[in-house]
C-alpha positions in Angstrom: -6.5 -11.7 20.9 -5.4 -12.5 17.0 -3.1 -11.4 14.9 -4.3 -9.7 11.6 -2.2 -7.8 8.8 -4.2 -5.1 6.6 -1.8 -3.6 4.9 0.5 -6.1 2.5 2.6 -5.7 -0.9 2.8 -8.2 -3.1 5.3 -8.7 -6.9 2.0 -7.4 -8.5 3.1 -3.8 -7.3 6.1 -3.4 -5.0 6.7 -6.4 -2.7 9.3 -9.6 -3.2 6.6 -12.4 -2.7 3.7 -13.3 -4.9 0.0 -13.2 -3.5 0.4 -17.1 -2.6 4.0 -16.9 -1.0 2.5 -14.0 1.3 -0.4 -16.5 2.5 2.2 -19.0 3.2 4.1 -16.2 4.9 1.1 -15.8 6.7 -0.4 -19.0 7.4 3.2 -19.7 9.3 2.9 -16.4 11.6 -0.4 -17.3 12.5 -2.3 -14.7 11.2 -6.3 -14.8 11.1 -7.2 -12.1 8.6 -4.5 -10.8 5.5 -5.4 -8.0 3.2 -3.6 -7.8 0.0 -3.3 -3.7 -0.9 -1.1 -3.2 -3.6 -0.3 0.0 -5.4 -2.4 1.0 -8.0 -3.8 -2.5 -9.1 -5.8 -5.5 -8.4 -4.4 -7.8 -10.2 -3.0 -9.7 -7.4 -6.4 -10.3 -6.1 -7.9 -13.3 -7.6 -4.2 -15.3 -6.7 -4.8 -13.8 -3.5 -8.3 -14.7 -3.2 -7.7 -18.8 -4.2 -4.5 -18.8 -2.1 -6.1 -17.6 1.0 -9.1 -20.7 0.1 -6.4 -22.9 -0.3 -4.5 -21.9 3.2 -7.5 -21.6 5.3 -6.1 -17.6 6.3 -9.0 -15.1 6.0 -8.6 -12.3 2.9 -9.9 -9.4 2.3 -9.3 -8.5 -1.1 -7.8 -4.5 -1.3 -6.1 -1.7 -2.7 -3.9 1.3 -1.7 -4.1 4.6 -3.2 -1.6 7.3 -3.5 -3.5 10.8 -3.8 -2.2 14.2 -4.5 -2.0 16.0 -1.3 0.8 18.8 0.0 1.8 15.6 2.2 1.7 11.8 1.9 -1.6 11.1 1.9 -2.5 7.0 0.7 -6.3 5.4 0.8 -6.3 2.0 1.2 -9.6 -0.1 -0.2 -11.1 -2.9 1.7 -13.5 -5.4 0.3 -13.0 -4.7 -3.1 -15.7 -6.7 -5.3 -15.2 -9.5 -8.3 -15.9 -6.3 -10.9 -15.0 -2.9 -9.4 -15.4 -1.4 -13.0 -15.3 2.5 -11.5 -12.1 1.7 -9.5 -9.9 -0.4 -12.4 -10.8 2.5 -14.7 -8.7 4.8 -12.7 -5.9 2.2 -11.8 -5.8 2.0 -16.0 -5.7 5.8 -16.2 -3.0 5.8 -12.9 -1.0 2.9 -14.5 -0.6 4.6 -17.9 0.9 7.9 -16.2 2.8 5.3 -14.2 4.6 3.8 -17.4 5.1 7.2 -18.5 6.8 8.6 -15.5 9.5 5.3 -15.3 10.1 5.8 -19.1 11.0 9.5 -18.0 13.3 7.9 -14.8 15.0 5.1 -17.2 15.9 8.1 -19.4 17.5 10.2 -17.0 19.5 7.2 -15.4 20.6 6.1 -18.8 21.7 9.7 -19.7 23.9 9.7 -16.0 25.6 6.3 -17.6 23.8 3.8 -16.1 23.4 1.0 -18.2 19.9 -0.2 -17.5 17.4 -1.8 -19.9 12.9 -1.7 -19.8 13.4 -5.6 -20.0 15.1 -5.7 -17.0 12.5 -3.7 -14.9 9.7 -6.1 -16.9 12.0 -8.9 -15.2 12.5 -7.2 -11.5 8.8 -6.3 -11.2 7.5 -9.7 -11.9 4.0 -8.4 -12.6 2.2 -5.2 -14.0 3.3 -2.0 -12.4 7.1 -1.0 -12.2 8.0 1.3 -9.3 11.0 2.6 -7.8 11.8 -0.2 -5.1 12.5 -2.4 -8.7 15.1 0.2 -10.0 16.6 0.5 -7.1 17.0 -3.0 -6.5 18.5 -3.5 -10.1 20.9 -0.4 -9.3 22.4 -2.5 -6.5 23.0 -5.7 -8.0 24.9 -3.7 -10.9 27.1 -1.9 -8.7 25.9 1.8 -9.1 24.3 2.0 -5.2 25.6 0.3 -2.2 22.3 -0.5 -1.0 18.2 0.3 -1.1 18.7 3.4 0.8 21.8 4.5 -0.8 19.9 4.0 -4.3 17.1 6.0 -3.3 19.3 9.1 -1.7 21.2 9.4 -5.0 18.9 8.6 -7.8 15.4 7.9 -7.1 14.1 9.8 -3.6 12.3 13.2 -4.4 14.8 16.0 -4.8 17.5 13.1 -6.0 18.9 13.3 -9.7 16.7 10.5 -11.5 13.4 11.6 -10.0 10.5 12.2 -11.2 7.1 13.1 -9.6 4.0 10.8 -9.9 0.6 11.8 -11.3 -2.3 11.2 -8.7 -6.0 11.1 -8.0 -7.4 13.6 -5.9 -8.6 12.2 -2.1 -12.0 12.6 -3.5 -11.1 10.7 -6.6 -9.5 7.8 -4.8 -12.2 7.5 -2.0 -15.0 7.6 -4.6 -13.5 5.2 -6.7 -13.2 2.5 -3.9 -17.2 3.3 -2.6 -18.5 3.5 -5.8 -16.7 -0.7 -6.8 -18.6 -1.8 -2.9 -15.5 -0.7 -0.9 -14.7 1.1 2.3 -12.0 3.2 2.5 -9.3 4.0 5.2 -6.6 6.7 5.7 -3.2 4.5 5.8 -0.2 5.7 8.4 -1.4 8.9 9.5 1.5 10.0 11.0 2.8 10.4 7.2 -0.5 12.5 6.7 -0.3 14.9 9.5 2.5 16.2 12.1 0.0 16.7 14.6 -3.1 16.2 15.8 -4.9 19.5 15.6 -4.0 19.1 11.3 -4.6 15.7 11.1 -8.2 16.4 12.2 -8.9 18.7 9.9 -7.8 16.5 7.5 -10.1 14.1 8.5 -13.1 16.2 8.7 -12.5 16.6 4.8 -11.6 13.0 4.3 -15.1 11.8 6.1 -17.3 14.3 4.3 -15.7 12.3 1.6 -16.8 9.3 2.4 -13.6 7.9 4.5 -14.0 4.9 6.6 -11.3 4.2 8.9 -7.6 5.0 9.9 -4.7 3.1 10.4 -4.2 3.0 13.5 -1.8 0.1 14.8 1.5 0.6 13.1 5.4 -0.6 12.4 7.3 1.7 14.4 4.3 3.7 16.4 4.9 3.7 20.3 2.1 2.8 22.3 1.2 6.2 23.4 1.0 7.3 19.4 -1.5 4.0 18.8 -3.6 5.3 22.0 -3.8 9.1 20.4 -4.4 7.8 17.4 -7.2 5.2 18.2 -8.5 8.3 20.4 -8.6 10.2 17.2 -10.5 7.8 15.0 -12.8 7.2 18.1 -13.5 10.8 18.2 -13.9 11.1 14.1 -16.3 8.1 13.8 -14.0 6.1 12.0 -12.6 2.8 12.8 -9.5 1.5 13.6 -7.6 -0.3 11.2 -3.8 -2.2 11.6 -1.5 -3.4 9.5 2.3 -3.6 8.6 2.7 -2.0 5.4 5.1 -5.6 4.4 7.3 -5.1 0.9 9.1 -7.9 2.2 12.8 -7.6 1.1 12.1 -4.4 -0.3 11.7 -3.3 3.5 13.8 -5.5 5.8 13.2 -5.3 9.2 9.2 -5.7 9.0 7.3 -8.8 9.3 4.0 -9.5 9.0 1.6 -9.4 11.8 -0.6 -7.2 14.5 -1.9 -8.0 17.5 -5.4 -6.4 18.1 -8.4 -7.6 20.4 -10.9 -10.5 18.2 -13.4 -7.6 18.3 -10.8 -4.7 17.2 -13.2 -4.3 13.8 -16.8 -5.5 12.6 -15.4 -8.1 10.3 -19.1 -8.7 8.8 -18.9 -5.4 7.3 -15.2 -6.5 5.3 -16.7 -10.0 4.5 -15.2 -11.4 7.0 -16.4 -14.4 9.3 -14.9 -15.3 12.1 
């Protein structure tokens, strides 16, 4: 058995620990491989890449995707290259519409009285892409939300007075993009996708034709019975199996790194991985 974690934020997107303080993180909880997925950007990677040298903790180097769907839908990319030119062109295009849509949020908070600055979410974020987990966390410490959850509820959670929706790649758009720079993609937490299992393999008929790889399979939160159905589903759809913890550290308290699967749980050639 090993532990592995395929599914990690870091400060380049929405997480509280930079790519080398989440090898650390993970060096201590004995994990074997780490994949570093952050929203919308790779700029975490090449930290990510040296860190996991420097630690002696396996990396695979990755993204997630958000794509426009009637439901949550997210692609995470493994075994993203040194130059994925076709997939940074749309994170480019994705971050621009990005800016735009927390220029539009910043606006409506400052028209409900909130004093809140663009330097400050600069500051908060710590790298490249802003997202809501930094407003809210900026909303607490000023007093205007009790907590994270209360933030999101009042101000930033669809349907909530400060939101405002995001602009997304299609699922063909975000798996092409992650093929076409040497990557293989996989459908992250399904259970977000799909209610049950008679739409979720629909869904993934479409997703495959498109070139999908795997699905998420192992967890936070998923009884053992929902891991079986689902590793019976992506047995069933071709795809493999995938785990991970989706870690935002502080941003979501209560989830640590780390999943225990079988040594043999994924061909780890085929992710650049040696074991």
């Amino acid at each position: 058995m090993m532990v592995i974690d395929l599914h990690t934020h870091s400060t380049y997107s929405d997480g509280t620990l930079s790519p080398s303080q989440l090898v650390i993180r993970a060096k201590k909880k004995k994990i074997s491989v780490l994949s570093l997925t952050d929203h919308d950007t790779l700029d975490g990677l090449n930290d990510f890449t040296r860190a996991c040298l420097k630690h002696g903790v396996k990396g695979i180097r990755g993204v997630e995707l958000s794509a426009r769907f009637t439901s949550t839908l997210h692609i995470l990319g493994y075994r993203i290259g040194e130059d994925p030119s076709a997939l940074e062109e749309k994170l480019v295009t994705l971050r621009c519409h990005r800016n735009e849509r927390n220029r539009i949020i910043l606006e409506k908070l400052i028209q409900k009285g909130i004093k809140i600055s663009y330097e400050e979410l600069v500051t908060e974020a710590g790298g490249d892409v802003i997202a809501r987990p930094h407003f809210a966390r900026i909303l607490v410490r000023k007093g205007y939300s009790r907590n994270l959850h209360a933030a999101f509820m009042e101000y930033l959670a669809r349907g909530a007075s400060a939101y405002v929706d995001r602009v997304r790649l299609s699922p063909r758009e975000c798996i092409d993009a992650i093929t076409q720079s040497g990557g293989l993609p996989v459908l992250a937490h399904p259970s977000q996708t799909a209610l049950d299992e008679d739409s979720l393999l629909s869904i993934l008929a479409e997703l495959k034709e498109m070139g999908l790889w795997g699905m998420e399979c192992v967890y936070p939160g998923y009884s053992s019975r929902s891991i079986l159905q689902y590793l019976q589903v992506a047995s069933r759809m071709d795809l493999f199996p995938t785990a991970g913890t989706d870690f935002h550290g502080n941003n979501r308290k209560g989830t640590d790194l780390g999943m225990l699967v079988r040594d043999d749980f994924l061909p780890w050639a085929r992710l650049n991985v040696t074991l």
